[in-house]
PALUMGU-957777 format. One record per residue: residue in one letter; x, y, z of N, C-alpha, C in turn. Coordinates in steps of 0.001 Angstrom, whole numbers, padded with zeros to 6 digits, always signed. Each point is the difference from the previous one (the first is absolute). Last residue first. Layout:
BEGIN
AXYZXYZXYZ
...
END
This chain:
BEGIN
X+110218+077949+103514+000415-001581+000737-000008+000303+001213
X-001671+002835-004815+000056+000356+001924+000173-001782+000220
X+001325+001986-005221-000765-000505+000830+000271+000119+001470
X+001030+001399-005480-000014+000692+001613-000915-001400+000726
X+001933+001186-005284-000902-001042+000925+000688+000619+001045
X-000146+001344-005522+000487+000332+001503-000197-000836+000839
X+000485-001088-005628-000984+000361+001239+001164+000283+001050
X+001088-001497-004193-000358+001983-000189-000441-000010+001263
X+000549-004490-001817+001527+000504+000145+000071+001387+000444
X-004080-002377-001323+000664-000237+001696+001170+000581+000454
X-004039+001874-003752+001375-001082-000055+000710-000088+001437
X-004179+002473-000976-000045-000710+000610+001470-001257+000052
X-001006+004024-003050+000243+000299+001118-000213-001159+001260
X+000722-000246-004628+001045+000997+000675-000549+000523+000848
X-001789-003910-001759+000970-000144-000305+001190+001319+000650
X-005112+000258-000507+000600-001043+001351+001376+000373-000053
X-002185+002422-003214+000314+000536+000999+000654-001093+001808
X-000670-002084-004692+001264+001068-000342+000016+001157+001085
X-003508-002963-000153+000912-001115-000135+001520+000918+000334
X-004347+002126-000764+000338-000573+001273+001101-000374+000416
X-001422+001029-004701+000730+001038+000911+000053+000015+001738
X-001678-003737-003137+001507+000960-000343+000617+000497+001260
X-004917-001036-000695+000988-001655+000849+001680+001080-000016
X-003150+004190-000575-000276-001263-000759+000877-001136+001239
X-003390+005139-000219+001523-001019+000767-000074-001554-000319
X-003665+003405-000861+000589-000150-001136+001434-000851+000116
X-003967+001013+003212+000053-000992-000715+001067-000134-001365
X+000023+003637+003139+000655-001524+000739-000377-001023-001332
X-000804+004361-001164+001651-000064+000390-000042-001854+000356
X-004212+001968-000498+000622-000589-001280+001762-000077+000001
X-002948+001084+003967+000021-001398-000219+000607+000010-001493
X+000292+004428+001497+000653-001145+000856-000480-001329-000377
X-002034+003186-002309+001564+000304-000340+000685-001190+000671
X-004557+000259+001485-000200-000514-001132+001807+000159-000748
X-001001+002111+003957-000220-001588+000180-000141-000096-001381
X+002222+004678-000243-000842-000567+000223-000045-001322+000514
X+003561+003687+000809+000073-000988-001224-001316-000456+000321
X+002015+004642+001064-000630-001549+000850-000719-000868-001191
X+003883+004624+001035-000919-000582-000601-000768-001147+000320
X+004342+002441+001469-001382+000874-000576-000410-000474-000777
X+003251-002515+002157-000350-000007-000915-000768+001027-000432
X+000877-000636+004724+001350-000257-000617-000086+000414-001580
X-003782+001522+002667+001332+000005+000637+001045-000115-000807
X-003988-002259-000766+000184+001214-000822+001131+000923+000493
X-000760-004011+001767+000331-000311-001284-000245+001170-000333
X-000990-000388+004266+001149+000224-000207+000479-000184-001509
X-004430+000787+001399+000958+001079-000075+001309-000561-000158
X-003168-003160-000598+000102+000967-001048+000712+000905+000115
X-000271-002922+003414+000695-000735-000915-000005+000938-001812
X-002372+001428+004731+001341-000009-000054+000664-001073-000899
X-004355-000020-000355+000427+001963-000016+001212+000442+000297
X-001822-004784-000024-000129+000498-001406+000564+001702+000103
X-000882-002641+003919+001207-000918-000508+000845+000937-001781
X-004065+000985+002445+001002+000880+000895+001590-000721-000658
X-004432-001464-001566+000408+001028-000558+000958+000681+000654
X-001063-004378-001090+000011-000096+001266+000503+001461-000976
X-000802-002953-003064-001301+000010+000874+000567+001002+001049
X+003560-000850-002620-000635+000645-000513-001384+000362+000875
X+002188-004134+000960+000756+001121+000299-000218+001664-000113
X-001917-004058-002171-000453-000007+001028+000625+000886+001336
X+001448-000704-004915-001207+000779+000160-000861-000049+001272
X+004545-001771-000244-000104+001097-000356-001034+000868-000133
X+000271-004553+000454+000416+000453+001374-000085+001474-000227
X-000486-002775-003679-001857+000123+000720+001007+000584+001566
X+003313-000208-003432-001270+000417-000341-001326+000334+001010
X+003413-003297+000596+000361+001549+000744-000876+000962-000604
X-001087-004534-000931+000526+000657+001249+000203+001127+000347
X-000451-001112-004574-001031-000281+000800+000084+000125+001125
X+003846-000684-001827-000447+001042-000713-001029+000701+000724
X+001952-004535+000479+000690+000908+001243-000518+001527-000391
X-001797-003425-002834-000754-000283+001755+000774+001087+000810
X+001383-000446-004873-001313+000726+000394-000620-000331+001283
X+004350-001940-000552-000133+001252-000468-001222+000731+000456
X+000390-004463+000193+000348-000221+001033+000373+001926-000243
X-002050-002680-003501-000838+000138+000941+000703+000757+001235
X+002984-000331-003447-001013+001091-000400-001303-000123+000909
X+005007-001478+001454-001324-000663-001234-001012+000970-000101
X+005090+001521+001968-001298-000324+000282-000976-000647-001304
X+005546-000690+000483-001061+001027-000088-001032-000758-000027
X+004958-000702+002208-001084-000940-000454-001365+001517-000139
X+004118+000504+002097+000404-001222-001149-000854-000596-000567
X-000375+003070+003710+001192+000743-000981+000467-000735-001126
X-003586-001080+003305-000258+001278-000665+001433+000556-001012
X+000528-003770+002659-001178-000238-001296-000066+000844-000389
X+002393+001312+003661+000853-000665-001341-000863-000499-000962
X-001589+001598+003975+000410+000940-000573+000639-000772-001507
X-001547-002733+003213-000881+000724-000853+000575+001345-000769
X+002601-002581+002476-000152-001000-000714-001063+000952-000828
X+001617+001894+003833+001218+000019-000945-001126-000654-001324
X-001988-000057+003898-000276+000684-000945+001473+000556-001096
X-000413-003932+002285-001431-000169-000412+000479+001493-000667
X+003390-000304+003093+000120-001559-001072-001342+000790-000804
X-000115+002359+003667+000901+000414-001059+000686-000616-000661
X-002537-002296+003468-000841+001482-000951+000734-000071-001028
X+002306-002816+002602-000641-000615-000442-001355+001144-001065
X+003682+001365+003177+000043-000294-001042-000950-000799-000879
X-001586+001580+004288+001134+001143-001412+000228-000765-001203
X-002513-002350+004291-000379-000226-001645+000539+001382-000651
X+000844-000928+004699+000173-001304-000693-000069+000048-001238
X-001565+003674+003165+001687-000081-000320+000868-001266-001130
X-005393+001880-000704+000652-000348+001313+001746-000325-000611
X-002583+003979-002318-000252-001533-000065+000528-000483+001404
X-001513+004557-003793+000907-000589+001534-000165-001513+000053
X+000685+003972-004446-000772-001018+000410+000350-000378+002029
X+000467+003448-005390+000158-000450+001445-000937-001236+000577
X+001881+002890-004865-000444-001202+000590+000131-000328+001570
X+000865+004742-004265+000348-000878+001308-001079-001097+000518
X+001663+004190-003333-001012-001143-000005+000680-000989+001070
X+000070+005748-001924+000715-001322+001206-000739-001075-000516
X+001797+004868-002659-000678-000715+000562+000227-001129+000958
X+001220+005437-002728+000687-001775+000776-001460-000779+000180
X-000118+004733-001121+000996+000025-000744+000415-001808+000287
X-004271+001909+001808+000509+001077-000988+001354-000568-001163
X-002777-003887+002690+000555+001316+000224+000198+001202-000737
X-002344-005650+000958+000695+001282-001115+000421+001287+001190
X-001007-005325+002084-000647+001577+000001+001250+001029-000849
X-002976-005385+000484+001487+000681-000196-000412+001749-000020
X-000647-005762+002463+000218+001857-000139+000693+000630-001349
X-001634-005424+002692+001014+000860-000470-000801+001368-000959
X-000663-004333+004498-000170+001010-001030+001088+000338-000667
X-002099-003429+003862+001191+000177-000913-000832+001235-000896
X-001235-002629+004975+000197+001218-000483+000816+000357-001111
X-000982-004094+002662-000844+000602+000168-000508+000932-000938
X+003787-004072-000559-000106+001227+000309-001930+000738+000028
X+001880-004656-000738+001130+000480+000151-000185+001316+001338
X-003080-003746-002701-000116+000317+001364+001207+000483+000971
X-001155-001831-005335+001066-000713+001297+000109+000827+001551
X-003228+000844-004047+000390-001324-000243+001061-000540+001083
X-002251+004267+000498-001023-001042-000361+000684-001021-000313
X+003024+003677+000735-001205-000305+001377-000656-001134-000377
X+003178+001114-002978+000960+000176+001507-001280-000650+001219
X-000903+000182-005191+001321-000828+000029+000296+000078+001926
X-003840+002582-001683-000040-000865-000135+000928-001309+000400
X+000957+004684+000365-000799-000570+000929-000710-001383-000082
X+002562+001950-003278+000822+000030+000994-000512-000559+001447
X-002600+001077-004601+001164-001082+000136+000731-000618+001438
X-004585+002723-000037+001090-000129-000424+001473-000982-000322
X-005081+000494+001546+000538-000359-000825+001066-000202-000615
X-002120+002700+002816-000030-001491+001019+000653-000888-000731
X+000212+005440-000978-000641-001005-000012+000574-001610+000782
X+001872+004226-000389-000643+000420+001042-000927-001846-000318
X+005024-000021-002695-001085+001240+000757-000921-000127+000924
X+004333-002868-002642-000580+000425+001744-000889+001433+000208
X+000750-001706-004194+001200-000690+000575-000685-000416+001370
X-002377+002340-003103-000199-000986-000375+001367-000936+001251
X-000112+004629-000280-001262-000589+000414-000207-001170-000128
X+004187+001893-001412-000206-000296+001432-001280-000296+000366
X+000545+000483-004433+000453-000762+000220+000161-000053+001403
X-002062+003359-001667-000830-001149-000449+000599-001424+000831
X+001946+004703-000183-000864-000181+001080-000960-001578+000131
X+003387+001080-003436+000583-000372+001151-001332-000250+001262
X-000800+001180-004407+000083-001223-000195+000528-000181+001905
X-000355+004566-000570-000885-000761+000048-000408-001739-000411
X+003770+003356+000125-000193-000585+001176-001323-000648-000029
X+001929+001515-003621+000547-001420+000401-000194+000023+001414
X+000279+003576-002261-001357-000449-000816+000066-001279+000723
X+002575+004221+002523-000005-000797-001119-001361-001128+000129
X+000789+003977+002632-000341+000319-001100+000569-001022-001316
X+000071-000323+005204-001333+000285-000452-000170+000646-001585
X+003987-003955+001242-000590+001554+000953-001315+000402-000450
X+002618-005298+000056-000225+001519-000699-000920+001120+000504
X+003704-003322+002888-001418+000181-000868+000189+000870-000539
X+002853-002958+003892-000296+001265-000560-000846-000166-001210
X-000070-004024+003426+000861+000742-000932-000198+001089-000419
X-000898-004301+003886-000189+000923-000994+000897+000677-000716
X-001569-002781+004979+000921-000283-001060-000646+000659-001417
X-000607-001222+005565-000025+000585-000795+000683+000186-001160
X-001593-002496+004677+000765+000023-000921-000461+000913-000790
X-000461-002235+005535-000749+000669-001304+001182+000439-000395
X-001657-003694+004100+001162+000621-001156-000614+000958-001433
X-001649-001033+005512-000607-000011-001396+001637+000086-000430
X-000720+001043+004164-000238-001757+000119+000308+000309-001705
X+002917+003528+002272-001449-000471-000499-000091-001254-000053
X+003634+003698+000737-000366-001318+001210-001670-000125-000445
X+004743+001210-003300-001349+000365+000552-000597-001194+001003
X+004727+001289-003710-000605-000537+001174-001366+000768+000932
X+001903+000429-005831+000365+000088+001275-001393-000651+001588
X+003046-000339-005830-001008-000603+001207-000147+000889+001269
X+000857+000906-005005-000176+000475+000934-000349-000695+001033
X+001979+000265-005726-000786-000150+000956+000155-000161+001214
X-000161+002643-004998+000759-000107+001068-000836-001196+000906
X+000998+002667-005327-001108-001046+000714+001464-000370+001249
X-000458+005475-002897+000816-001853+000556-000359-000665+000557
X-001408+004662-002417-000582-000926+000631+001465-001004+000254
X+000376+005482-001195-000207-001208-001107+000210-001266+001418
X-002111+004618+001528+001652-000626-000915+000070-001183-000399
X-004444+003801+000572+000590-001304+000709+001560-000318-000760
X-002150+004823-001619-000427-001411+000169+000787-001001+000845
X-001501+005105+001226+001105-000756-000689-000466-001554-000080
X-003216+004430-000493+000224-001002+000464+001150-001027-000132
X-000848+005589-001123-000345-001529-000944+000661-001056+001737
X-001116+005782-000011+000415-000883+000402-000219-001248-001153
X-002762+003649+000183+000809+000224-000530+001520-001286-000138
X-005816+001493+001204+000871-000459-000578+001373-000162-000408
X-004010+003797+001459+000993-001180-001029+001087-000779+000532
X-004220+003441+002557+001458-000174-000115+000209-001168-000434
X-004252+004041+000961+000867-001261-001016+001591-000065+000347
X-004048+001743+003149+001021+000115-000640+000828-000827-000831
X-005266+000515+001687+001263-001135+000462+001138+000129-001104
X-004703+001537-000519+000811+000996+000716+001223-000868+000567
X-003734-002983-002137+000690+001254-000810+001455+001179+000314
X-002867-003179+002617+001028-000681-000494+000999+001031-000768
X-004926+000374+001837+000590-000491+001210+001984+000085-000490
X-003448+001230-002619+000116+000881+000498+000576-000422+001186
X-000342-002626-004083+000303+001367+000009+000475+001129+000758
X-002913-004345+000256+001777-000271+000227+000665+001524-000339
X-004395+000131-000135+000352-000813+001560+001450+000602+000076
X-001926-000261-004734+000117+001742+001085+000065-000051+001601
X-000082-004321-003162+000975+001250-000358-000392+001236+000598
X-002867-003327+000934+000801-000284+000502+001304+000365-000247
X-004087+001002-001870-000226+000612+001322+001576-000208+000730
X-000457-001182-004752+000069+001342+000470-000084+000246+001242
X-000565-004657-001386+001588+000351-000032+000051+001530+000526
X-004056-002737+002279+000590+000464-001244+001362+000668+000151
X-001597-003578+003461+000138+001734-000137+000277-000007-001321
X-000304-004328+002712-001242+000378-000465+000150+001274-000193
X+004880-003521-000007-001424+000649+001034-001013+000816-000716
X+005406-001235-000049-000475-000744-000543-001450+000133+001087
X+005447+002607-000988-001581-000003+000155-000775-000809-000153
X+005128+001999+000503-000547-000960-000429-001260-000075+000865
X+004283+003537-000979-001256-000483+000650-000724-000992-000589
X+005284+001112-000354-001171-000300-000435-001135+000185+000855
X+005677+001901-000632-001290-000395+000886-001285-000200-000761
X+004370+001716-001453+000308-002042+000607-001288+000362+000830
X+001331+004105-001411-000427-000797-001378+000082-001428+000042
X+000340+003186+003879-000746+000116-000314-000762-001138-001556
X+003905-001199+003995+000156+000869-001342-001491+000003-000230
X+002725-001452+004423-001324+000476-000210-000569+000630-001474
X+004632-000565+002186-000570-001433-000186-001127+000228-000823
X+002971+003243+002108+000551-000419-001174-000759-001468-000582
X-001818+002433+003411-000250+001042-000790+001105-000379-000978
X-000765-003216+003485-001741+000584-000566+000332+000711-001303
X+003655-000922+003266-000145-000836-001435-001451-000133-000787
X+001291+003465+003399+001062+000014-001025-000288-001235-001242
X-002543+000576+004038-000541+001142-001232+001093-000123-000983
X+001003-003686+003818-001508+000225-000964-000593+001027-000667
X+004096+000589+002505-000199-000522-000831-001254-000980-000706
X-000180+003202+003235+000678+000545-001003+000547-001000-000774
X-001910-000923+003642-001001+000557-001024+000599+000561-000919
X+002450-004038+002092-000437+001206+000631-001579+000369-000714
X+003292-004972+001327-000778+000884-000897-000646+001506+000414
X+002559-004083+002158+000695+001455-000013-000751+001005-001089
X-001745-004741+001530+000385+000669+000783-000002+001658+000063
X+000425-003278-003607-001730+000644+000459+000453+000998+001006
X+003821-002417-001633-000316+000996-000677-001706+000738+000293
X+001740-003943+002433+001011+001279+000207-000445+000841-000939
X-002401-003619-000399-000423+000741+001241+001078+001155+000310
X-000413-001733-005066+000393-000870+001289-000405+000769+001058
X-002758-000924-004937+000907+000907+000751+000796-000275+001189
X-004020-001468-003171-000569+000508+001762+001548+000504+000015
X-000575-002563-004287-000610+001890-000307+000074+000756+002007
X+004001-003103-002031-001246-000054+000113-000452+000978+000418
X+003801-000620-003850-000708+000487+001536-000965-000461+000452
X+001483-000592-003969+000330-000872+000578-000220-000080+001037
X+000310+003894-002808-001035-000792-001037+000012-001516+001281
X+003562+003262+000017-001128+000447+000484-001405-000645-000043
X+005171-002477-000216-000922+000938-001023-001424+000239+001075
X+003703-003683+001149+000329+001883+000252-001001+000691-001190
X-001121-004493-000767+000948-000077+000796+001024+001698+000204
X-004398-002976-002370+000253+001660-000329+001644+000355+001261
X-001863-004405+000392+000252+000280-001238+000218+001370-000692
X-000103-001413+004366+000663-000571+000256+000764+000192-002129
X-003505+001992+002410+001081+000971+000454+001122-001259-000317
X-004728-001687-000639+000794+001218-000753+001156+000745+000045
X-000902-003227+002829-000309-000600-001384+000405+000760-000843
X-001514+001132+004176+001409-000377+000209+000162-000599-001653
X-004269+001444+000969+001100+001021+000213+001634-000088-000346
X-003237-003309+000273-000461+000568-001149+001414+001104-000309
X-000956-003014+004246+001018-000385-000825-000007+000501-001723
X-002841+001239+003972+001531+000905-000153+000750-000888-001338
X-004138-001673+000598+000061+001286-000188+000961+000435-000285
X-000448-004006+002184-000449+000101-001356-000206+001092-000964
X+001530+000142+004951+000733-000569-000437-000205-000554-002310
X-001487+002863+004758-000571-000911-001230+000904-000174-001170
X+000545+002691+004045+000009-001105+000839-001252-001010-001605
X+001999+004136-000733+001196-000983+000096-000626-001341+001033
X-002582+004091-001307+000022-000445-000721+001111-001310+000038
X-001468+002410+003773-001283-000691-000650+001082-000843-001434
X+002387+003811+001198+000691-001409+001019-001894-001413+000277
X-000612+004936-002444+001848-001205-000516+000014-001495+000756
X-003990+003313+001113+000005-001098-001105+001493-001011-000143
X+000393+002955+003513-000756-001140+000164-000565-000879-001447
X+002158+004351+000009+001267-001015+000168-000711-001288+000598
X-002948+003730-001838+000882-000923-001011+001068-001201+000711
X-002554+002473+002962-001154-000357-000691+000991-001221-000761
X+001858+003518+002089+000262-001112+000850-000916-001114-000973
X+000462+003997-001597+001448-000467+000074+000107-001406+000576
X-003905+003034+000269-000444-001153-001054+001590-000019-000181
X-000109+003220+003478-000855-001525+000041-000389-001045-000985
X+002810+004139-000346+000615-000485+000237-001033-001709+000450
X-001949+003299-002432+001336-000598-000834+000761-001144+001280
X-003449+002978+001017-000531-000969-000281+001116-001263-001203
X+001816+004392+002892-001055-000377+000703-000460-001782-000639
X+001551+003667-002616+001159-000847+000688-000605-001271+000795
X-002825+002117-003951+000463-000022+001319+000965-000383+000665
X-001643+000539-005333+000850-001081+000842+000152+000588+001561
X-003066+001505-004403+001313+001174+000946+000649-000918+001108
X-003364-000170-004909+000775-000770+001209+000638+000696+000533
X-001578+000548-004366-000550+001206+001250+000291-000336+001345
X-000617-002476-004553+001041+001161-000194+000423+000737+001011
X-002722-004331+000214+000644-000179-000929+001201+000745-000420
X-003734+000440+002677+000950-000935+000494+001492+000003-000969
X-003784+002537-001471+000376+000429+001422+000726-000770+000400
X-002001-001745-003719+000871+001521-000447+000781+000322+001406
X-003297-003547+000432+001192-000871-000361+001087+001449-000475
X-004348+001559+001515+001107-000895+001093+001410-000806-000720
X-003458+001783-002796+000106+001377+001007+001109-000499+000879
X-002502-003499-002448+001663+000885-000687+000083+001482+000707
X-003451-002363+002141+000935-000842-000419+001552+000745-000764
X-004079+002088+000651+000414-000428+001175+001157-000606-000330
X-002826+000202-003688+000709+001606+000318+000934-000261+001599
X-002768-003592-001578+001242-000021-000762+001041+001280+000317
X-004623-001747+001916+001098+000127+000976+001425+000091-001164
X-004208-002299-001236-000181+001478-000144+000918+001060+000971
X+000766-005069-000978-000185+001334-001300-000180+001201-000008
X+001225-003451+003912-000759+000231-000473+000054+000786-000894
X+004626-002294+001224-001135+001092+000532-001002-000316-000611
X+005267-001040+000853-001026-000511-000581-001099+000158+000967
X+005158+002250-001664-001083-000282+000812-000925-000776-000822
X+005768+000815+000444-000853-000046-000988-001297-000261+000783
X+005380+000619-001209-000457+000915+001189-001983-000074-000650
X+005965-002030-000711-002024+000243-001135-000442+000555+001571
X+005102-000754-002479-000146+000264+001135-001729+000405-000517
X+004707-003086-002545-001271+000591+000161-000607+000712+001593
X+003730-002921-001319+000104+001550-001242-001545+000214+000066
X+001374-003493+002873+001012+000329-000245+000314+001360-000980
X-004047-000593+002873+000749-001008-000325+001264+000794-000338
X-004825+001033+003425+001409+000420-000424+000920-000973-000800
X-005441+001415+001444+000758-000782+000364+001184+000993-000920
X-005402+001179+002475+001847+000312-000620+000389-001036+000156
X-005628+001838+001045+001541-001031+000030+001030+000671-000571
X-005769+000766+002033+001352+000758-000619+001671-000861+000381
X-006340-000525-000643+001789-001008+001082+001003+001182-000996
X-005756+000620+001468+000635-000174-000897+001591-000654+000514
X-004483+001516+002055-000042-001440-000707+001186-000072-000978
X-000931+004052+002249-001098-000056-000577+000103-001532-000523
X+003145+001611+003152-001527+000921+000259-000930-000592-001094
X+004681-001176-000455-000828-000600+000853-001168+000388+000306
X+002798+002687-002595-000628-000986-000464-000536-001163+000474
X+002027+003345+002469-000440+000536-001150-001020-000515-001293
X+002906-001238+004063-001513+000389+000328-000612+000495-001321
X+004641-000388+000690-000156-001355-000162-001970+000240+000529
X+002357+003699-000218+000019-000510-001008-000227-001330-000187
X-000617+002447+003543-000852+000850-000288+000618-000971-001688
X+002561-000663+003188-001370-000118+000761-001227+000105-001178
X+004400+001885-000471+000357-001524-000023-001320-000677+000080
X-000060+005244-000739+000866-001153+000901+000048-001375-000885
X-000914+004645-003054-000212-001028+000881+000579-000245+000978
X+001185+003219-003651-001552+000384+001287-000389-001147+000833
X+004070-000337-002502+000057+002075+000596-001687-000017+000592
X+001862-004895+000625-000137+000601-001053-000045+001358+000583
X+001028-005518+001733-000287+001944+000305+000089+000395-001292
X+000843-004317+000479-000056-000105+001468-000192+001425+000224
X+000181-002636-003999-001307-000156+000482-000316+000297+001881
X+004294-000662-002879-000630+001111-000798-001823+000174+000481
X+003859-003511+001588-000377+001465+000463-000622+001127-000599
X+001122-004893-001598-000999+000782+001278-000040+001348+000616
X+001912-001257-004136-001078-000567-000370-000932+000151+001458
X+004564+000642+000281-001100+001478-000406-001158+000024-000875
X+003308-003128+001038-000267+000648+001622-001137+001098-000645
X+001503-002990-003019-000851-000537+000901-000081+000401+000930
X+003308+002126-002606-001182-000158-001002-000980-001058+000717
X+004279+000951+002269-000514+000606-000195-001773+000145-001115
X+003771-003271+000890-000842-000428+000702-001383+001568-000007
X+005437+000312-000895-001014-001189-000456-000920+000126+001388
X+003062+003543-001441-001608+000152+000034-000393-001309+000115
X+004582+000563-000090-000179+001070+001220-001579-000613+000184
X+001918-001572-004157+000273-000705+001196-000199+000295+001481
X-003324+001886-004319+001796-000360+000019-000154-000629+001385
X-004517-000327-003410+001086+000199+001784+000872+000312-000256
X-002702-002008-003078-000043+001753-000036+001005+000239+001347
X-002194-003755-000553+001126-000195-000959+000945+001390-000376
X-004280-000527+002733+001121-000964+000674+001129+000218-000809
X-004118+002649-002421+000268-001084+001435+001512-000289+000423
X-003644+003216-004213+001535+000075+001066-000411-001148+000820
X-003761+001798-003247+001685-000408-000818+001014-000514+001345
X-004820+001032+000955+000559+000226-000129+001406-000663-000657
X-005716+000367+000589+001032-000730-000025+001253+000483-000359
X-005307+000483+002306+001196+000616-000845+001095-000295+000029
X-005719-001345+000321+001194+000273+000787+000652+001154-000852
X-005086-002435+000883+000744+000571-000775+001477+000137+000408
X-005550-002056-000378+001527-000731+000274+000922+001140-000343
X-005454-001467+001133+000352+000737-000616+001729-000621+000475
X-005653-001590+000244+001592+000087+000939+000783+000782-001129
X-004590-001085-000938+000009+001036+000795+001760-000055+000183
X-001205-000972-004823-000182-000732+000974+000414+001124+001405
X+000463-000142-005666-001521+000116+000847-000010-000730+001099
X+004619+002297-002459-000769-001449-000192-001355+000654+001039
X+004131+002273-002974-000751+000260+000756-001139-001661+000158
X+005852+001785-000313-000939-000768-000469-001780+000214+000837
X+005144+002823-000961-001118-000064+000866-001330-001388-000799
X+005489+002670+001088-000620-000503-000804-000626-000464+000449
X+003288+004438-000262-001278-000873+000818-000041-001226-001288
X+004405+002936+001488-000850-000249-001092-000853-001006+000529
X+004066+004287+001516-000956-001039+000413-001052-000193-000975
X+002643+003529-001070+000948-001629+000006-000998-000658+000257
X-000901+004589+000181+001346-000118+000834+000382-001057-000454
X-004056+001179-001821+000980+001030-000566+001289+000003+001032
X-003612-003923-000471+000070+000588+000616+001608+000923-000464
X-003239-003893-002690+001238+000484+000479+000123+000959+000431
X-003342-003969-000757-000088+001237-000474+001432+000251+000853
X-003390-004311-002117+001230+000789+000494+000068+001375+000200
X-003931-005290-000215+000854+001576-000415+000531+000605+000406
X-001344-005019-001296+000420+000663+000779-000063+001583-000344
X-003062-005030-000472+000642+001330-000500+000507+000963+000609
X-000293-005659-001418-000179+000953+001093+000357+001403-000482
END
């Protein structure tokens, strides 16, 4: 695939893939989320994932969610833990439209009291949406159980006392210590040559006062495996159980990514689902995760089940984890988990909105983007070994967390 770059004289750096098709994909991704909070701000970096679409110096509110509705197009935002994206999907020839709006939203927001205080109510209905799911929250709680007082543990919605008391002044305060010009990507994937689409970005982006960087991210405090029962009025029992990880700049998360795919990934196949659903009719729902970070990582195994079969799960996947930690893969049972994620990857690739925010954020972190061809010679080069030796420290039982709702 061919990408091209260009770097804006404030920080902000494009990157633009051009493909022959009408729909078009673009955003902008920011360095900052949830993790960025201090304790005053939690919850802040998802309030202003909405409110930044509630006025601008020339818009309403009206007039921005119309913007790209007028012509067939969807203007989004989501919010994680170190990331904030602001991103449209349009017809091609609607590109100037598009980043005209994502600039304007983006720098030019003027937060109404007025519309601040109604999407206050917006968020404290997601929150309390989010506690009546119980499979969900128990993500949240998981983390805060393993990042335990660290910013990094938070969850990203925040508590209703802190939405509440949110002003505008503090949403420009953490915009303008949050918002670093040299942590912002545009990411592109659509029918515009690179030039047309460097003098777009130019003139929408360009004039956006540079501001660096300066701050470093504190890392997490050194991990301690904990565990957590607490009481819930659900039919279901759900569990959780994991361990801290390698972060986004070691070589070893990628045997790692291999090895949770093969454990409990998306496939039908998986170990976990095999052992829980298809052979003994435990659990509906088993997975396991793993998500790098700047400086930490998570890998975590969840599952629900009826009240009868807890332990009886977490018999089965104790048991699989431990093959994996005592027993290396046969070279058929290698190149099948290879092949997998392989063909998941290039079918991932197909979906270009999937592709414009998976390039920006890798150029984000890395200024740079490793080709599909870089990436499969990484995976195919992961040997029986180095599985054996990522099970071993990170799936060892003695390292895991476990939380479960009774």
């Amino acid at each position: 695939m061919l990408f091209e770059t260009h770097t804006l004289s404030n920080g902000i750096r494009l990157i633009h893939r051009q493909v022959d098709q009408k729909v078009a994909h673009c955003g902008i991704i920011l360095n900052t989320g949830s993790r960025d909070e201090s304790e005053d701000e939690w919850g802040i970096a998802h309030f202003i994932e909405h409110v930044i679409f509630k006025g601008t110096t020339k818009r309403k509110a009206y007039h921005i969610l119309n913007r790209m509705e007028d012509v067939g197009g969807e203007l989004n935002a989501y919010t994680t833990k170190e990331e904030t994206c602001i991103y449209a999907t349009f017809l091609d020839k609607d590109y100037k439209r598009a980043l005209e709006l994502i600039s304007d939203i983006s720098f030019n927001s003027i937060f109404p009291e007025k519309e601040l205080e109604k999407e206050k109510e917006i968020v404290l209905d997601e929150i309390n949406s989010y506690k009546d799911s119980p499979s969900e929250l128990i993500f949240d709680d998981f983390e805060d159980l393993i990042f335990k007082n660290d910013p990094i543990g938070r969850n990203i919605l925040g508590t209703p006392e802190n939405i509440k008391q949110f002003t505008k002044e503090n949403i420009q305060n953490f915009i303008k210590n949050n918002f670093h010009t040299d942590q912002m990507v545009i990411s592109s994937v659509g029918n515009i040559s690179f030039k047309k689409l460097v003098k777009m970005v130019e003139t929408f982006f360009a004039k956006i006062p540079q501001n660096l960087r300066i701050n470093k991210r504190v890392k997490p405090k050194i991990y301690k495996p904990r565990t957590l029962v607490l009481e819930k009025n659900t039919h279901q029992r759900h569990c959780i159980l994991g361990n801290v990880a390698y972060d986004l700049n070691d070589e070893r998360r990628i045997p790692l990514s291999l090895l949770t795919n093969l454990l409990g990934g998306p496939g039908m196949n998986s170990r976990l689902n095999l052992t829980l659903r298809e052979r003994h009719g435990l659990a509906y729902n088993i997975e396991a995760g793993y998500s790098p970070y700047v400086d930490t990582g998570l890998v975590s195994i969840y599952f629900g089940t009826d009240k009868g079969y807890l332990d009886k799960c977490l018999s089965l996947i104790y048991k699989e984890m431990d093959l994996l930690c005592t027993k290396k893969l046969g070279a058929m049972q290698l190149t099948r988990a290879k092949n997998q994620i392989l063909g998941q990857i290039a079918i991932s690739c197909e979906n270009n909105e999937n592709l414009m925010l998976s390039v920006g954020k890798s150029y984000l972190l890395y200024d740079k983007i490793d080709s599909q061809q870089d990436i499969y010679d990484k995976i195919e080069s992961i040997t029986a070994e180095e599985l054996l030796e990522v099970s071993n420290e990170i799936l060892n039982k003695d390292h895991l967390t476990t939380l479960m709702y009774k």
